[in-house]
Every structure is written in C-alpha cells, then in structure tokens.
C-alpha positions as CSV (number, residue, x, y, z in Angstrom):
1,X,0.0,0.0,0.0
2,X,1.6,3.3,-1.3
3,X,1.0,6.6,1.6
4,X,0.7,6.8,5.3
5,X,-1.9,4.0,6.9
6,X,-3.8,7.1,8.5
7,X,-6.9,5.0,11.1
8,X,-10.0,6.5,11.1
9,X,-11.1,5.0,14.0
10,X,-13.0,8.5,15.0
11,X,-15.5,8.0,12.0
12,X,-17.0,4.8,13.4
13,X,-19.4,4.3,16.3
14,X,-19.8,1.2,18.5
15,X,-23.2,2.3,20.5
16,X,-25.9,0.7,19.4
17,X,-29.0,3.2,19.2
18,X,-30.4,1.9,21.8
19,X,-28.1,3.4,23.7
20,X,-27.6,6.6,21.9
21,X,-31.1,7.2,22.0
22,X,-32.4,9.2,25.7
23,X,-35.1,7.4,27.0
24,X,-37.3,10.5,27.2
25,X,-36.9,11.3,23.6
26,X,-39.7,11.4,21.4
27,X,-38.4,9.1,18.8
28,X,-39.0,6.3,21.7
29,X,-42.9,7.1,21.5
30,X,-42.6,7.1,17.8
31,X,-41.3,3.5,17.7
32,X,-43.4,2.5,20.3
33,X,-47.0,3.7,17.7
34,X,-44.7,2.3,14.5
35,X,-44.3,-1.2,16.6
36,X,-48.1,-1.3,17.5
37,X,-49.0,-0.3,13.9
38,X,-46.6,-3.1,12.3
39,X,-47.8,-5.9,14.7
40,X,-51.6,-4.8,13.4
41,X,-50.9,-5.4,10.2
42,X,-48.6,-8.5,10.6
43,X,-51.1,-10.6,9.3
44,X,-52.1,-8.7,6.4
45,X,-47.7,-8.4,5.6
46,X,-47.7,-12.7,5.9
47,X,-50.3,-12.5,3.2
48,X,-47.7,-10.9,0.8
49,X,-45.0,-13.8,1.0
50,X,-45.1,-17.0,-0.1
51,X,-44.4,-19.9,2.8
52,X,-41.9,-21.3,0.6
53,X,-40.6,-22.0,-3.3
54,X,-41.2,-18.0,-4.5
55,X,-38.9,-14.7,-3.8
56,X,-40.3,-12.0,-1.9
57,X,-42.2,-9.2,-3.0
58,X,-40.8,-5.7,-2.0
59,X,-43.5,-5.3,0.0
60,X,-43.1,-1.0,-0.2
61,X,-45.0,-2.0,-3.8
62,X,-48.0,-3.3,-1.9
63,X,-48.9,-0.7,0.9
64,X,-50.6,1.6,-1.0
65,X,-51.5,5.1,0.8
C-alpha cells in the first residue's frame, strides 16, 4: 500500500442506538406507535410472502397510501 496507513477510527461508532437514543426522547414514543402499527398489520404483511418455493415481493410495492 503506497501513503501513510492514517486509522479513522473516529469515524466509526460502536453504541448501538439503543443506547444513543435518551429514554425521554420522542423518537421512543414514535417506535413504540410504529411497533403497534406493524404488529396490526402483521397478518395482512404474511399474506404478501409465499411460505416457501417464491422470492419475496418488496413489500413498499404493496402498501398503497
């Protein structure tokens, strides 16, 4: 390798964002209505794939706003 090795250890992070995340932050309270929403419509999502033998659809194709 031709140059200095220069690490860039600074540009990577190891907390997940779990833990980056304050627990009062409103993001939490979004992904706690998201999580409701997407158990909901769990069953409707399994109707979309095939049990076995097909790809997956992208399923962004079949939600329809």
């Amino acid at each position: 390798m031709r140059g200095d090795d220069l690490q860039q250890a600074g540009m990577f992070s190891y907390l997940s964002p779990e833990q980056r995340v304050p627990q009062d932050h409103p993001l939490r309270a979004i992904r706690r209505l998201s999580d409701a929403v997407f158990a909901e419509l769990s069953p409707q999502f399994d109707k979309l794939y095939a049990r076995m033998g097909r790809p997956c659809h992208v399923l962004v194709r079949h939600l329809h706003f």
